[in-house]
C-alpha positions as CSV (number, residue, x, y, z in Angstrom):
1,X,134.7,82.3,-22.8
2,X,136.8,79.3,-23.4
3,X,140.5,79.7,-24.0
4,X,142.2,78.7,-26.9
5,X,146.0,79.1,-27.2
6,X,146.7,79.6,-31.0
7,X,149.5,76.8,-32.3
8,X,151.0,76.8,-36.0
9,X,149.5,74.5,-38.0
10,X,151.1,73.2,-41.6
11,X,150.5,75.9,-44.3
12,X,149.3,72.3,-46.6
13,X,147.2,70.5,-44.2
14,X,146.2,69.7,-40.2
15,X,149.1,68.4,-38.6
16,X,148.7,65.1,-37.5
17,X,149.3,65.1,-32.7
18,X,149.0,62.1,-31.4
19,X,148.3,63.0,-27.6
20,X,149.1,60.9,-24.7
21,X,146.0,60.1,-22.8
22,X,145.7,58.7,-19.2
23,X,142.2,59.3,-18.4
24,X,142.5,62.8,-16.2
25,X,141.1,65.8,-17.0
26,X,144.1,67.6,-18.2
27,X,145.4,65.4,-20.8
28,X,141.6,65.4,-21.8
29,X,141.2,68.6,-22.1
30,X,145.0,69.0,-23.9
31,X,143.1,66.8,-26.8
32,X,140.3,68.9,-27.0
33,X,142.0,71.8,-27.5
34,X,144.0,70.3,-30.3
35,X,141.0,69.1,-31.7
36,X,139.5,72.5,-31.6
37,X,142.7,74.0,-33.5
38,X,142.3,72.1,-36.4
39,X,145.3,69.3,-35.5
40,X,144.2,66.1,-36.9
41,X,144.3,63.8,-33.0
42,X,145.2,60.5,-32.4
43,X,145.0,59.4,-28.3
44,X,147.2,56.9,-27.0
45,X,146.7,55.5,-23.9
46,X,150.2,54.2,-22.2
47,X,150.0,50.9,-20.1
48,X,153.2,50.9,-18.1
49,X,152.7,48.9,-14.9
50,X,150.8,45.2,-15.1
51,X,152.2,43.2,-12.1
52,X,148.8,44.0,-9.5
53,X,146.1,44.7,-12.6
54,X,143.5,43.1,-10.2
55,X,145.0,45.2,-7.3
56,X,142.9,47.6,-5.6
57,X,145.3,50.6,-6.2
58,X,145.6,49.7,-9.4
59,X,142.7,52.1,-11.6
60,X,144.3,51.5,-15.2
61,X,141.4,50.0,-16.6
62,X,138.7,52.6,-15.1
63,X,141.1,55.0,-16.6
64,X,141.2,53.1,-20.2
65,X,137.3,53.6,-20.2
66,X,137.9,56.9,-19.3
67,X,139.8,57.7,-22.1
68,X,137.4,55.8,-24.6
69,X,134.8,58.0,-23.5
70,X,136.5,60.9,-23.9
71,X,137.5,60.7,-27.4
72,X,134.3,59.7,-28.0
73,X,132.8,62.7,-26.8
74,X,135.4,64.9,-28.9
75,X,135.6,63.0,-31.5
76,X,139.0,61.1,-32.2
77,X,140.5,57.7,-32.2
78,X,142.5,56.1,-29.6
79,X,144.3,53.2,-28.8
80,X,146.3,51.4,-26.1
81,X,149.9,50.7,-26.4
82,X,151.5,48.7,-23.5
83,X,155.0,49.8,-22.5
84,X,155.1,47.7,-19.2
85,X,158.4,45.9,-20.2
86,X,160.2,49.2,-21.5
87,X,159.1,50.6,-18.3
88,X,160.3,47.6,-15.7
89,X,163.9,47.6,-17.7
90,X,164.6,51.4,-18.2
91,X,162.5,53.0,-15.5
92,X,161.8,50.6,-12.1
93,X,165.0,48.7,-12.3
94,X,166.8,51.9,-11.4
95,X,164.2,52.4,-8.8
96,X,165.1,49.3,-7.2
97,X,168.7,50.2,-7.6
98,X,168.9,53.7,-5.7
99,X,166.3,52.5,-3.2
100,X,168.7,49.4,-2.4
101,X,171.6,52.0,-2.6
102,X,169.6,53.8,0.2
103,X,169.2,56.6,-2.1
104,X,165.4,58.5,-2.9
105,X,165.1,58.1,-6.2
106,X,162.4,60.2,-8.6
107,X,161.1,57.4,-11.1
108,X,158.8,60.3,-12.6
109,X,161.6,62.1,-14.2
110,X,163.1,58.7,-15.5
111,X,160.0,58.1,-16.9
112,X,159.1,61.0,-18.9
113,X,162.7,60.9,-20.4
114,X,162.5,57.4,-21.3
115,X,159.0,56.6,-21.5
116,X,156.7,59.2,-22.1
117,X,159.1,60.9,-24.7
118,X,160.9,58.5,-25.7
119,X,158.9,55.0,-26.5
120,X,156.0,56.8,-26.5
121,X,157.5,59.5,-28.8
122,X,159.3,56.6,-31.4
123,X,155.6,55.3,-32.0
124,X,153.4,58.3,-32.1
125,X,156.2,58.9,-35.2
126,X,155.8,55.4,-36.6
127,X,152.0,56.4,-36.6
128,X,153.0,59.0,-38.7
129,X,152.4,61.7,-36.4
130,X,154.4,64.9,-36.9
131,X,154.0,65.9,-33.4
132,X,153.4,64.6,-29.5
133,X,151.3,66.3,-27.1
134,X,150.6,65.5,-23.1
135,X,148.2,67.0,-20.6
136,X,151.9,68.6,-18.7
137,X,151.9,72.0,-17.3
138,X,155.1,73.0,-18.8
139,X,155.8,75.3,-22.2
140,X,158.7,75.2,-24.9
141,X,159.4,78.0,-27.2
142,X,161.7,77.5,-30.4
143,X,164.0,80.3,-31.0
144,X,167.0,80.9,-32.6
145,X,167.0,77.6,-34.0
146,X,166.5,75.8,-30.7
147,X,164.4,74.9,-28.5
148,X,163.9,76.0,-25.0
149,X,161.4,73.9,-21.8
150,X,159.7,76.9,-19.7
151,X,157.9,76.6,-16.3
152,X,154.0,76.9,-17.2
153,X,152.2,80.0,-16.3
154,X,150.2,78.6,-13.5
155,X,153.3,78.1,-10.7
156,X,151.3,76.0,-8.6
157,X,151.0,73.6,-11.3
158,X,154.6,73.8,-13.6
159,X,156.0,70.5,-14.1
160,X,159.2,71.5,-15.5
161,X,160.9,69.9,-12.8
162,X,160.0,66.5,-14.2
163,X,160.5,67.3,-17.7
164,X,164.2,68.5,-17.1
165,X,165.8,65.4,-19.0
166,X,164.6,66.2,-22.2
167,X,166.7,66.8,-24.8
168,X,166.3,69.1,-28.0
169,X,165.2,66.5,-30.3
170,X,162.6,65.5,-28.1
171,X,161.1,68.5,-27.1
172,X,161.4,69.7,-31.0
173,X,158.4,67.5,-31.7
174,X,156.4,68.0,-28.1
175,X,153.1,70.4,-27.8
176,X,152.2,71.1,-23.9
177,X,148.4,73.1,-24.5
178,X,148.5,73.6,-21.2
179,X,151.4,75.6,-20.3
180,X,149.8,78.8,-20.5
181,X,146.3,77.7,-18.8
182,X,145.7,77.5,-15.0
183,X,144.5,74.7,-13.8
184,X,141.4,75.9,-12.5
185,X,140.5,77.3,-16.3
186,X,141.1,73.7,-17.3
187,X,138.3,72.4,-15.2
188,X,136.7,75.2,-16.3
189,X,136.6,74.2,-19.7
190,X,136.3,70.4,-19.0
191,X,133.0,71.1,-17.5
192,X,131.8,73.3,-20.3
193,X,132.3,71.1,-23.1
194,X,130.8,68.4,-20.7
195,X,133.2,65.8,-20.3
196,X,132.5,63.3,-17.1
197,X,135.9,63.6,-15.7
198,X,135.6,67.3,-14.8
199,X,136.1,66.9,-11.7
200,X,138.1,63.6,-11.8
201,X,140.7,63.8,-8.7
202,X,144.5,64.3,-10.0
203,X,146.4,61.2,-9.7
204,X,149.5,61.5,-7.2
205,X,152.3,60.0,-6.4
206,X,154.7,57.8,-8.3
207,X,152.9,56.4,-12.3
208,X,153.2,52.4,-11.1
209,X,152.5,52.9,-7.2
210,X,149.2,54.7,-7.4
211,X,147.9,55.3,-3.8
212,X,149.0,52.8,-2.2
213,X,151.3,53.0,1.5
214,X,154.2,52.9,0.0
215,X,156.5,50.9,2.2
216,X,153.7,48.0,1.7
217,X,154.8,48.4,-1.7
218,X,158.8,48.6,-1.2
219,X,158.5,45.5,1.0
220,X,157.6,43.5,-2.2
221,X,160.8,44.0,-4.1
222,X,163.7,44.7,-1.2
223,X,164.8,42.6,1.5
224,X,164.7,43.8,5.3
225,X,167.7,44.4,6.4
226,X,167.4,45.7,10.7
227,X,169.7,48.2,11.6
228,X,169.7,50.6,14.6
229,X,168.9,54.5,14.8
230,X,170.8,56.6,16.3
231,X,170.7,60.3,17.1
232,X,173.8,62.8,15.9
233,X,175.0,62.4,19.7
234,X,175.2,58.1,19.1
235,X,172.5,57.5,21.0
236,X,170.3,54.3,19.7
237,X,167.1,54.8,20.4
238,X,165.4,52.5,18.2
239,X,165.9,49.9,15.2
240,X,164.9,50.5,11.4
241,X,163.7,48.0,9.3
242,X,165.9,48.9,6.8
243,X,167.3,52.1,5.5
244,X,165.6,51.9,1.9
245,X,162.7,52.4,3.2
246,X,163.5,56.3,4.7
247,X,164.3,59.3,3.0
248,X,166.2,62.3,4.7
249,X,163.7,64.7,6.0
250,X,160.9,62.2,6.5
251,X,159.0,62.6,9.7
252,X,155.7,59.7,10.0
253,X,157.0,56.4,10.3
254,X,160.2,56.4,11.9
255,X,158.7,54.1,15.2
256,X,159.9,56.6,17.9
257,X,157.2,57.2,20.1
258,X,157.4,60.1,22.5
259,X,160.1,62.7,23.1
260,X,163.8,61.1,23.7
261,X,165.3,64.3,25.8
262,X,162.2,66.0,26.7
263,X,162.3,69.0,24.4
264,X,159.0,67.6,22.4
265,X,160.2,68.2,19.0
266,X,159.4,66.0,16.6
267,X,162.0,63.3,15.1
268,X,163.6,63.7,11.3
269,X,165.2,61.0,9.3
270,X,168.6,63.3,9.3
271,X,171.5,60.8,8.0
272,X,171.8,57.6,6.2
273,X,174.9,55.5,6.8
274,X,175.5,52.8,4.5
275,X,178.3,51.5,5.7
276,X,177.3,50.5,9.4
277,X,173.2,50.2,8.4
278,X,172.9,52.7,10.7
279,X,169.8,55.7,10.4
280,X,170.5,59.2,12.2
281,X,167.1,60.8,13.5
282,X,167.4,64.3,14.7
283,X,164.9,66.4,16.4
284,X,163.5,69.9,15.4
285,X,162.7,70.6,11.7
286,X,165.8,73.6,11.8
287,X,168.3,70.9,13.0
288,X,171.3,71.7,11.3
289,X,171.9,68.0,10.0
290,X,168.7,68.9,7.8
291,X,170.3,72.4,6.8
292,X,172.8,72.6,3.7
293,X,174.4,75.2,1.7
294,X,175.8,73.0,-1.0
295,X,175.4,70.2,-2.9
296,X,176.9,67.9,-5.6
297,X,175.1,66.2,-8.2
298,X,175.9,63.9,-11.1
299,X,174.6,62.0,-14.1
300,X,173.8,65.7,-15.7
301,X,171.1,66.3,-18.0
302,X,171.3,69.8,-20.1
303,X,168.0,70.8,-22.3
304,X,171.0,72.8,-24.3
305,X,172.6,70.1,-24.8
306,X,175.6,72.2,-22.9
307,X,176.5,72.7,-19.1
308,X,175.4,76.6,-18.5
309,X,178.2,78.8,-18.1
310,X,179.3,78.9,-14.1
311,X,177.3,81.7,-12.4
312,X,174.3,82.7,-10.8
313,X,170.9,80.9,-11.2
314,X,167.6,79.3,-9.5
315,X,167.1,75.9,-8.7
316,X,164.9,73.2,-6.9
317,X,166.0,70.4,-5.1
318,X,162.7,68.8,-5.0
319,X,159.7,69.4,-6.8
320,X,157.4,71.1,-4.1
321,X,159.6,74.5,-3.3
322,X,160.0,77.3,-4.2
323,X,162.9,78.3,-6.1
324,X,166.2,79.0,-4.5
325,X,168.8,81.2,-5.7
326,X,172.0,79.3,-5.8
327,X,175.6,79.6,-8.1
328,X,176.8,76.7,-10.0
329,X,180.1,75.1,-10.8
330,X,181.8,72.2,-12.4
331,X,181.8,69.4,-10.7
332,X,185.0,67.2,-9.5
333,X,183.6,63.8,-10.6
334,X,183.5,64.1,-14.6
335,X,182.1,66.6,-17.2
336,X,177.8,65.1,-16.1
337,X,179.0,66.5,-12.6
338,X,177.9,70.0,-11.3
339,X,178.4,71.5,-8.0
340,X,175.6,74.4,-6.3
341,X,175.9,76.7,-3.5
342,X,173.1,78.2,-2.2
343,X,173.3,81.3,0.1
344,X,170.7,80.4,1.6
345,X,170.4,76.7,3.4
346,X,168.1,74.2,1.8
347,X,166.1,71.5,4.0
348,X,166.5,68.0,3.2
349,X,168.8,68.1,0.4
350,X,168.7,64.1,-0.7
351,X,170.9,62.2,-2.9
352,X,168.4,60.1,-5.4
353,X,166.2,63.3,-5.9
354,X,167.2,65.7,-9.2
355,X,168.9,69.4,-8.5
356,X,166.8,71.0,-11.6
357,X,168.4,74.7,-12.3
358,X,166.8,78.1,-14.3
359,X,167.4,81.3,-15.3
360,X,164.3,82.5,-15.0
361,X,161.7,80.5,-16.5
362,X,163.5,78.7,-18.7
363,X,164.3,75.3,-17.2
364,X,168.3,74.2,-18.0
365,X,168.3,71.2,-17.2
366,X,169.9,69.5,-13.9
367,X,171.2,66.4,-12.2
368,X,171.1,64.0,-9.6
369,X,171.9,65.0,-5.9
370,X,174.9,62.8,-4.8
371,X,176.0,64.7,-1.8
């Protein structure tokens, strides 16, 4: 039997969803399921990257006529909206800047806060719509006269993590059909209604970069700037091509062939050092350069619209982990600062990427890693 997750609907007539559509099977089957519920559906499919259309990474126009056959087959219109210069200027600009800053940034969680419900969000309304709706595994419930972002039933598949910047106005007006669905009963129902891209494979990695290597793609936009690598003894034992190109943690790519002391274990970006250009690698996964108990973070972003009180919570410091329990405090460096301890040492804590906090399931909201 297919699943169908009840949704109110106006007591007057269908409310009119317009449901952003990239051409996967979830956001297909998040239209469908509207549809099915008596929602009046509009698709929109987002164009926000156009510098390498002819590129072969580049699968926006396969996905277009993926959408167009889709609603087709469900029967709704759809239309393309291109938001490629909202996206350079609010979303890769700031990549550019944390990557130069030799910081890892997480242009997904930009995005959906400034794209996805934001631009995308200001003309589904000029449409007319009364509500938005994407193909996210995520779920908000309204209580008490607000509105609260939930990790999605299926763990495996919650995106909270990258929804964490919304605020309560946006998420006021945002359906997510598939927060209580697994992903494997979305294919499910994909294939029993018959729709082509069943068994499309998910996109990954970051919206604009596709599959492509992604240093290949850095080396585009930022300069090399050579630098030595060192290990936490001062060592050198090898030159970088530039520190924005690493992240803490990273193990393929560093260019250090072979065992340095003979232990065998394998090499770690560990440190960045701005200052002297200089990139620590450490060996052993459980090296305690990689190890941290705290962590500050800045630029905060509370679903409330409120820091939470200071006590004990959850958090993640990157999107694929497991949560950790942690405490949380003011920060030192302005009210958007917060400070978390973890009893427990997290791996590869990195400034750029977004400390996201819960109590429970419900997602608070969270900030980005400075220290």
């Amino acid at each position: 039997m297919i699943y169908l997750k009840s949704m109110p609907l106006s007591a007057s007539k269908p409310t009119k969803v317009v449901v952003g559509m990239s051409g996967g099977v979830d956001s297909s089957v998040a239209a469908w399921m509207l549809k099915q519920q008596g929602y009046e559906v509009i698709g929109l499919f987002m164009k926000n990257w156009e510098d390498d259309d002819n590129d072969e990474y580049c699968s926006a126009r396969q996905d277009w006529l993926d959408v167009v056959s889709v609603a087709d087959m469900i029967g709704i219109d759809v239309e393309a909206v291109n938001f490629a210069a909202e996206y350079r200027e609010r979303v890769f600009a700031d990549f550019l800047r944390e990557y130069a800053a030799g910081r890892t940034p997480n242009p997904d969680v930009l995005c959906n806060a400034e794209i996805k419900f934001k631009a995308f969000l200001d003309y589904a309304m000029s449409l007319g719509a009364d509500a938005i709706a994407t193909g996210h595994y995520a779920r908000v419930r309204h209580e008490g006269g607000r509105v609260q972002l939930l990790k999605a039933v299926d763990a495996s598949k919650d995106q909270s993590y990258f929804l964490h910047r919304l605020t309560q106005d946006q998420l006021a007006k945002v359906l997510f059909p598939l927060g209580e669905i697994p992903k494997t009963e979305v294919r499910k129902i994909a294939e029993e209604i018959g729709l082509h891209n069943a068994r499309k494979k998910d996109s990954t990695g970051i919206c604009f970069i596709g599959e492509r290597p992604f240093r290949e793609f850095l080396n585009r936009y930022l300069p090399r700037t050579p630098g030595p690598i060192k290990t936490p003894e001062g060592k050198t034992v090898g030159e970088h091509m530039g520190l924005a190109f690493f992240t803490l943690g990273q193990r393929k790519g560093i260019g250090l062939g072979g065992s340095q002391d003979g232990n065998g274990d394998a090499w770690y970006v560990a440190r960045k050092d701005i200052a002297s250009n200089t990139l620590y690698v450490a060996q052993g996964h459980e090296h305690h350069w990689l190890l941290a108990n705290h962590l500050s973070a800045m630029d905060a972003s509370w679903v409330d619209g409120v820091a939470p009180v200071p006590g004990k919570y959850s958090a993640k410091t990157r999107y694929r982990q497991t949560d950790s329990a942690c405490e949380i405090d003011a920060g030192s460096e302005g009210p958007l600062s917060f400070e978390l301890t973890f009893p427990e040492a997290q791996w590869a804590v990195t400034p750029g990427q977004s400390a996201v906090l819960y109590d429970g399931d419900i997602c608070l909201g969270g900030g980005i890693i400075s220290s």
